[in-house]
Structure formats: structure tokens, C-alpha cells
C-alpha positions in Angstrom: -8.2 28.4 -11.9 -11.7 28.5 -11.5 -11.1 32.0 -9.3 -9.4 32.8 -11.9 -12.1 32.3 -14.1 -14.7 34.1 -12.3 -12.4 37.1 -11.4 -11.6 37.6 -14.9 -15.2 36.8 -16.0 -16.2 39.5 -13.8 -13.8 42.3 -15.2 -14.9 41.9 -18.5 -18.2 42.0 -17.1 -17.7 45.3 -15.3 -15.8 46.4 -18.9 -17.3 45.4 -22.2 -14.8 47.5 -24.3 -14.9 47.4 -28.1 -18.0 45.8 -29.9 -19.5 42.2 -29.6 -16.7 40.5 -31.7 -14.1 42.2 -29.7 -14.8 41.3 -26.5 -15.8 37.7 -27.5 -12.3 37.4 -29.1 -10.8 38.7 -25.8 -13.0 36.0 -23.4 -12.0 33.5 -25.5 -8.1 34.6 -25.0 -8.1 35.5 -21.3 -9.8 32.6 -20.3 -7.4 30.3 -22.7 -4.4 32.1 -20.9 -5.8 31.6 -17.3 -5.5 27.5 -18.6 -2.4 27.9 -19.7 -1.1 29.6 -16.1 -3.1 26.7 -14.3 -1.2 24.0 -16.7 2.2 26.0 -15.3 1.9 25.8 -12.3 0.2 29.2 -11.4 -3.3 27.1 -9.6 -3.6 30.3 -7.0 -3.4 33.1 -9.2 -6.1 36.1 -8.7 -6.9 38.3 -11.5 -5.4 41.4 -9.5 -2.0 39.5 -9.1 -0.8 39.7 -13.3 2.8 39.7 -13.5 5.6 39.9 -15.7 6.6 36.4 -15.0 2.9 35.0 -15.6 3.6 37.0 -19.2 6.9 35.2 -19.7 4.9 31.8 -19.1 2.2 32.1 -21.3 4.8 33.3 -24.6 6.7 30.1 -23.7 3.1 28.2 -24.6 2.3 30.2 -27.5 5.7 29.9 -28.9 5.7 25.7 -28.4 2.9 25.9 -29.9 4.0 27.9 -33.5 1.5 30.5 -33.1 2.1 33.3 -35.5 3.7 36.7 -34.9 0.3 38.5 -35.7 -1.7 36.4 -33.0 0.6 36.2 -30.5 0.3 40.1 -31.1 -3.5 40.0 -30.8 -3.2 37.9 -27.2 -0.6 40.0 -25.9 -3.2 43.0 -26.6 -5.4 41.2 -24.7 -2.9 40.9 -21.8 -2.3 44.7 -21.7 -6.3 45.2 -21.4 -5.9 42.7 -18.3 -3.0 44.8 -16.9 -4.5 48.0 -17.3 -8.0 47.0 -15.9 -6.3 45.8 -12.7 -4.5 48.9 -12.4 -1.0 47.9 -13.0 0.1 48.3 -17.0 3.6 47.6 -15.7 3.0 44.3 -15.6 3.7 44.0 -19.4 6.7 45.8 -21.7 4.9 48.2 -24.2 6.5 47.0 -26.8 5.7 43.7 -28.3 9.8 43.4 -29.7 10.5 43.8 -26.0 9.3 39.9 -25.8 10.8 38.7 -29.3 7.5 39.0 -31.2 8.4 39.8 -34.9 7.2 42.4 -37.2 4.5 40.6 -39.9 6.0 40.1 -43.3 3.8 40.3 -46.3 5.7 37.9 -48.2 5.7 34.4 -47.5 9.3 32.6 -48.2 7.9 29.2 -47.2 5.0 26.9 -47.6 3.0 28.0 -43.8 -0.1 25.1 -45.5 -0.9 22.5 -42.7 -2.2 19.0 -43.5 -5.4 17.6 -41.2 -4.9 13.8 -41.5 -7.7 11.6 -40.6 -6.0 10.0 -37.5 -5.4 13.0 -36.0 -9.0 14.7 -36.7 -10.3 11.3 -35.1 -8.8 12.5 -31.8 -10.8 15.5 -31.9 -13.4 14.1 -29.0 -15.6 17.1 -30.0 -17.9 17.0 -33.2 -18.5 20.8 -33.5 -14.9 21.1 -33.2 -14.3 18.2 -35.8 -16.7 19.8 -37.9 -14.8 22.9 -37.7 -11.8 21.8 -38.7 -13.3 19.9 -41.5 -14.5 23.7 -43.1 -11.8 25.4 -42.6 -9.6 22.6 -44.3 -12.6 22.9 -47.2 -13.1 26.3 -47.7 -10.3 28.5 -46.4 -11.9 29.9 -43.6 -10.8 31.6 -40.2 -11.2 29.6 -37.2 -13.4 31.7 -35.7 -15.3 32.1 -39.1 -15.6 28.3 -38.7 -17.1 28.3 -35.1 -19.6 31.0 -36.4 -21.2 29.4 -39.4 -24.5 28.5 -39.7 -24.5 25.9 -42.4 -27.9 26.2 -43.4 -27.9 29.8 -44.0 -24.5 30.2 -45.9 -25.4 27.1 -48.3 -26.5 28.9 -51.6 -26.5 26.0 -53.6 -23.5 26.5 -55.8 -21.5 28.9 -53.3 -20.8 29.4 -49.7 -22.2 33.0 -48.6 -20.5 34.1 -44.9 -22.3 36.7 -43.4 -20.3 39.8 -42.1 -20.8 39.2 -38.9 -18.9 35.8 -39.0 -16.3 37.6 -40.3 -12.7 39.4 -39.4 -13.8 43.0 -39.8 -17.3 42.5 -40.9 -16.1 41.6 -44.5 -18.7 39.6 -46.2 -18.1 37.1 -48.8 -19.1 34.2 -50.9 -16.6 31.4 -51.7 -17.9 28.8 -54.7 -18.5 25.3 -53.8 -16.7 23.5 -56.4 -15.9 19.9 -55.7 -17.6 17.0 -54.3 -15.6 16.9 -51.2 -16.6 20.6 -50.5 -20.6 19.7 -50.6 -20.3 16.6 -48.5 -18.4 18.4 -45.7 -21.1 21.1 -46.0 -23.6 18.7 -45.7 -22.5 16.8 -42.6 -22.4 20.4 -41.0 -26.0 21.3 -42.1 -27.0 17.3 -40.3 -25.2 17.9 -37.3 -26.8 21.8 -36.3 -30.4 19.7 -37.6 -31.5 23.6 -38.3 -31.7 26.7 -39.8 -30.1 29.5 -37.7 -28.2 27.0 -36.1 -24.6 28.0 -35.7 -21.4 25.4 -34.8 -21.6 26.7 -31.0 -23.3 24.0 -29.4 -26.6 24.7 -27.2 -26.0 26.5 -24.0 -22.7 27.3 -25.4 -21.0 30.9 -25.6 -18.7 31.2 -28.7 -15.6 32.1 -26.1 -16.6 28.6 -24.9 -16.8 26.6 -28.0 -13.2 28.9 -28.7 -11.7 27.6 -25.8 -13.0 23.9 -26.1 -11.6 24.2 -30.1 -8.1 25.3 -28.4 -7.5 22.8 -26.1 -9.4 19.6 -28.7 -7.0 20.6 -31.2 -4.0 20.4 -28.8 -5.3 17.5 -27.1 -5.9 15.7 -30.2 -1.8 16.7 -31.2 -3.0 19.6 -34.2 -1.3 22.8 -34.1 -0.7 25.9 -36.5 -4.6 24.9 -37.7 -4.4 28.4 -39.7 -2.0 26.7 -41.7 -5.4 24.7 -43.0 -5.5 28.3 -45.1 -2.7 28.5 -46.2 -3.2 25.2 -48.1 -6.5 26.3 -49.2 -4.8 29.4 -50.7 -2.0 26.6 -52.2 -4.3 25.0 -54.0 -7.2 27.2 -55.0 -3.7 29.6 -56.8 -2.7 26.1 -58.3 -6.2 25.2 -59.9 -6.8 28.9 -61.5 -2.9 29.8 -62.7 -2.0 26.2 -63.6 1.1 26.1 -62.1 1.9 26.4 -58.3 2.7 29.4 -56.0 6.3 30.5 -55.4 5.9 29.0 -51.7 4.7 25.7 -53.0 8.2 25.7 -55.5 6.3 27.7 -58.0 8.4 30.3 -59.8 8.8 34.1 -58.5 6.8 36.9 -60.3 9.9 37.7 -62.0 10.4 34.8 -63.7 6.8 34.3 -65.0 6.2 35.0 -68.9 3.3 38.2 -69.8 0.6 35.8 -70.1 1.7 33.7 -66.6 1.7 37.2 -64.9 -1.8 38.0 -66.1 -2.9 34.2 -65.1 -1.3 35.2 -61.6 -2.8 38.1 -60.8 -6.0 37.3 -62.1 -5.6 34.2 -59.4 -4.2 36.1 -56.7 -6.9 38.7 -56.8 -9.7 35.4 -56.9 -8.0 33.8 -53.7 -7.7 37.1 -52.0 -11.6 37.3 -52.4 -12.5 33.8 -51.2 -10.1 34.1 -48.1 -11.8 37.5 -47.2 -8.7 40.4 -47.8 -9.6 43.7 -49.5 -6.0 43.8 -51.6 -5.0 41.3 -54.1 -1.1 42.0 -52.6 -2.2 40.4 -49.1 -2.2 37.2 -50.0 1.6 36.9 -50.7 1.6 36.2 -47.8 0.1 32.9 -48.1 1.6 32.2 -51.6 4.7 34.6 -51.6 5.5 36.4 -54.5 
């Protein structure tokens, strides 16, 4: 693995492609999958010897481990960069249907929300990657939004300001900090970084890194489908503005609501969609259905 590693290191090296976020979200993949192949058995591979059947064995991972059409999708994008860099594109179908990857649905039929119990966050050896988990449960926010923060500098007293950098396509945003529980987890983060500009990538640390290590903590520690921490986030923030719950949490459909529940729905749809960092109100069906 550790050839592995280096070789693969190296060709990213040799091809930084896309801009800064890009190509850290494509270490932190390639360097997760060459894991994965070491786990299976693959301890010799070379980055020049990619194959079909190495492609086979890491969709068996991802799909043990629930991950989502849309970021299997993004890894398998990841692969083909791989593939084409060493010259043999072959190695992977150009069609992501070709594998059984589904097309994203905008509409949620079922509650995707994930629980973080506090025996199972005790497992997490890490305390950035505890910490992590702890915001994203609190605030709705992307893993890799929750690697990036730097506590200090989003606290603004009575909201949470991310930076566009942090962010999925550079989309800033403030969230508000409304309870208790929200303040105290935000304050534990501001202790453990000690300072300002300080992010939740430890010292010496690249964000790939702290990516990886927050990948294999979680799965370690028996925590899977942690974007699911989101989608109860976007549960219960639709439940406190409405007043009653979304359709995925046994809430009833849009066409069942009365004029004024409508209104209250929207109004609460377009609120969440906001806070979880989408441009259109109608995104967010699918993390509350519709």
C-alpha cells in the first residue's frame, strides 16, 4: 500500500487538475480507495496496474457501506481520472449504470436522518474527528464543511458564518445558533483548535489526511451513512419552523396540506435550503420529500 500511496501521490503531483478543493477531494478519495484494495487483498498493487476487477472491489466497499448514489458517483469520477492518467481509460465502463449506480432522485420517500449515539461517538479514538461529527450532527453541515471549519472565525455570536471556501461550490452561508446544545458544541470546538485561524485539520495535517483518518474513525468506531447526520438536521429544523413534520418523517404530502400549511412549508423549506447551503428551495425534497 504504501507504493501505492507514493505512486498515486506522485500522479496527482505530476497533475493538479481542477482547483484546490478539487484535487483535495480527489487525494482524499484515491488514497481512501488504495486502503480499501490493501483491506482486499490487493497489498502489491502499482498505480499503473488499475483494473476492472480492482473497480469491482472497491463498489463492493462502498456499497456495504450505504454510500449514496451521488458519492459513489463522485469516487467513481475519481477512478476514471486514475485510469486516464495511467493511460488505460479501459479500465473502467463509461457509464456509471454500467456498475448499478442509480440516477439521484430529488424526492426523498424515506427518512435517509442518522442518529450519532454517545457510545458509538466514544469509539471515535480521534478528537478532531469526534468534534466533527459533533457539528455536523449540530448544525447540518457537510463533512468536509466540518473538517474545514475554523470555529473561532465562523462564531458570530448568534449565528454560524461558513466561509465559501469551506464550502460545496464556494456557496457561503450563515446558519443561526439557536439552542444551548448548538453553543456548547461550538464551544468545545473553539477550546480544542486553542486559536483563531485554526481549522479542525490537526497540525502537520493535510485536509486529504484528516479526510481519510475521519473515513476510517468513523468505520472503525461502527458509524456509517454520517451524511444522514443532515438529513436529521433538515428533519428537525422543517419540524420546528412548519410545526408539523416532513413527509419523510410521517408528515403529510404537499397535497394534503391546507393553504396556510403550504405557505408554513414553503416558507420552511426555502429556510432549511439556506442553512444546508442549496441555491433552490425544491432541493431539499430530497432530504424532507415532498
Amino acid at each position: 500500500m504504501q507504493d501505492l500511496v507514493y505512486e498515486l501521490t506522485g500522479l496527482m503531483r505530476r497533475n493538479p487538475d481542477g482547483s484546490y478543493s478539487t484535487q483535495a477531494g480527489r487525494k482524499a478519495i484515491l488514497l481512501q480507495a488504495a486502503a480499501h484494495l490493501r483491506q482486499a487483498g490487493y497489498k502489491d498493487l502499482q498505480v499503473a496496474g488499475l483494473k476492472g476487477r480492482h473497480v469491482q472491489a472497491l463498489l463492493k466497499q462502498w456499497q456495504a457501506d450505504g454510500l449514496s448514489a451521488a458519492t459513489q458517483k463522485n469516487r467513481m469520477a475519481a477512478l476514471r481520472w486514475w485510469a486516464e492518467k495511467i493511460g488505460n481509460p479501459g479500465a473502467i465502463a463509461a457509464r456509471n449504470g454500467t456498475y448499478g449506480i442509480g440516477q439521484r432522485t430529488l424526492k426523498a420517500r424515506t427518512s435517509k436522518a442518522t442518529a450519532l449515539p454517545d457510545d458509538k461517538l466514544r469509539q471515535v479514538r480521534n478528537q478532531y474527528v469526534r468534534m466533527s461529527l459533533e457539528l455536523q450532527r449540530a448544525f447540518g453541515l457537510r463533512r468536509a464543511e466540518s473538517i474545514k471549519i475554523k470555529p473561532h472565525q465562523a462564531d458570530r455570536g448568534e449565528k454560524l458564518v461558513l466561509q465559501g471556501s469551506w464550502c460545496k461550490g464556494g456557496r457561503a452561508r450563515e446558519i443561526p445558533i439557536r439552542t444551548e446544545a448548538q453553543r456548547a458544541v461550538l464551544d468545545r470546538a473553539k477550546a480544542l483548535v486553542k486559536r483563531a485561524g485554526k481549522s479542525l485539520i490537526p497540525s502537520g495535517k493535510t485536509y486529504a489526511c484528516q479526510m481519510g483518518c475521519y473515513e476510517s474513525q468513523t468505520r472503525q468506531a461502527g458509524l456509517s451513512k454520517m451524511h444522514g447526520l443532515r438529513h436529521a438536521y433538515a428533519e428537525a429544523r422543517f419540524f420546528e419552523l412548519a410545526g408539523f413534520p416532513a413527509p419523510v418523517a410521517g408528515g403529510p404530502a404537499w397535497r394534503d396540506l391546507t393553504p396556510q400549511q403550504k405557505e408554513a412549508a414553503f416558507d420552511a423549506r426555502v429556510i432549511v435550503s439556506e442553512e444546508l447551503g442549496h441555491a433552490r428551495e425544491e432541493v431539499v425534497s430530497n432530504y424532507l420529500g415532498r
